[in-house]
C-alpha positions in Angstrom: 88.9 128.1 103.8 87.4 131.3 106.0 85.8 129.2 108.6 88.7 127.2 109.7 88.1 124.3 108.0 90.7 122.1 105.6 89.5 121.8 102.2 88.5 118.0 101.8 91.1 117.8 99.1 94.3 118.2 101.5 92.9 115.8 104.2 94.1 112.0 103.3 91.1 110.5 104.9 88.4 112.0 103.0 90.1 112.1 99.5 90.9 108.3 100.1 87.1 108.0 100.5 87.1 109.9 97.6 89.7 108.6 95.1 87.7 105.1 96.4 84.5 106.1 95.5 85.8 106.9 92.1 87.2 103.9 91.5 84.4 102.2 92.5 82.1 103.9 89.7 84.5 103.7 87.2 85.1 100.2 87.8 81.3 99.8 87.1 81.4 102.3 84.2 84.4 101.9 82.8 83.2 104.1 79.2 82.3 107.2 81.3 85.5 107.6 82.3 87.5 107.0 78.6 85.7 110.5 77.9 88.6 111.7 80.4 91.4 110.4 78.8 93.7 112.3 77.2 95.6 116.0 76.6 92.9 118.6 76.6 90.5 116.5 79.2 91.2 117.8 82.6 88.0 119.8 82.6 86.0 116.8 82.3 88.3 114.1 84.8 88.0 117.2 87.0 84.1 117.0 87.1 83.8 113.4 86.7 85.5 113.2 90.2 83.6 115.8 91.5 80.5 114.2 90.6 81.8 110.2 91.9 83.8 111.1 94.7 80.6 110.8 97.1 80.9 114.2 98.4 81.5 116.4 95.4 85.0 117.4 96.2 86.6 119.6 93.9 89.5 119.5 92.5 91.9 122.5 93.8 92.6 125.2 90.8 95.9 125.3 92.0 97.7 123.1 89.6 96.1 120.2 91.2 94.8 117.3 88.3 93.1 113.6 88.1 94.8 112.1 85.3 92.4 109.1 83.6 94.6 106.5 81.7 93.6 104.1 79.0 92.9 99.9 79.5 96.4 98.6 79.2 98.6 101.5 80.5 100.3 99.6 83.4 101.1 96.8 80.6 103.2 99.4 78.7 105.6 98.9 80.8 108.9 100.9 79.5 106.4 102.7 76.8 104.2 103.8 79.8 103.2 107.4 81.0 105.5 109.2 83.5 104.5 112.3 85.9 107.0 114.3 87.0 107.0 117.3 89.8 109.2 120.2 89.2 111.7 120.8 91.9 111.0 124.1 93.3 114.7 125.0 92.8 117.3 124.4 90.6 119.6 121.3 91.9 122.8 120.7 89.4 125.1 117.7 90.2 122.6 115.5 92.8 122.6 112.0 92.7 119.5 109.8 91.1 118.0 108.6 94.7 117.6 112.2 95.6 115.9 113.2 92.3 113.8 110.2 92.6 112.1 112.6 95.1 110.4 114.4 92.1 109.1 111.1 90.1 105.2 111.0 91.2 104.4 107.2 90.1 106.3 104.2 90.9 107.6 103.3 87.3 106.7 99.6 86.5 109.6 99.0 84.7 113.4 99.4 85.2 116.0 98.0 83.4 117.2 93.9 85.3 119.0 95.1 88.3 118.3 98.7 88.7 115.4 98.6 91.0 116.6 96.3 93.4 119.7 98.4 93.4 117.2 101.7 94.4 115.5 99.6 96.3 118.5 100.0 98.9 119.0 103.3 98.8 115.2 104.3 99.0 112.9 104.0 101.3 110.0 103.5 98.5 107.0 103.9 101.6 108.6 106.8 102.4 108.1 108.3 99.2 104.6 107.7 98.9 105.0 104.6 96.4 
């Protein structure tokens, strides 16, 4: 911004208070926010967190998103959505734990053994999971 100031939406402390404040009204109205499921709704899960986030924070136009899931998407488990961040080069030949770097969500499922196995080699906190 011209004046010096950060844009609300890369300070952690008022976007938590934010990302709160939306869960809070969607928690109360949970059938606002199925209008902002799905491909083809980031317009409207863009302005529905505008208009909940208690300070009508925008989201950036800068490849920034709010994503609204359906009831039940944690209990998919295996079958459950994924987001995924580019790498901003290309990277042949490097080993899972590194790539891990680019997998946004925690994924709630992984085959008996394999997360306690990451587990060691990742520093999940770290990561932001």
């Amino acid at each position: 911004m011209s004046n010096g100031t950060v844009d609300p939406w890369y300070n952690a402390v008022e976007k938590d208070k934010a990302v709160f404040n939306v869960l809070r009204y969607t928690a109360e109205f949970p059938e606002q926010a199925s209008a902002c499921v799905g491909v083809g709704n980031d317009d409207k899960a863009h302005q529905f967190f505008k208009d909940h986030s208690g300070s009508g924070m925008d989201v950036p136009a800068d490849g920034s998103r709010v994503i609204f899931f359906k009831p039940g998407e944690k209990a998919l488990l295996a079958g459950g959505s994924i987001m995924i961040e580019i790498p901003p080069v290309k990277m042949i030949g490097v080993p899972d734990t590194q790539l891990m770097n680019f997998l946004l969500t925690k994924y709630p499922y992984w085959p008996p053994g394999t997360q306690a196995a990451l587990a060691n080699l990742i520093n999940w906190d770290q990561l932001g999971h």
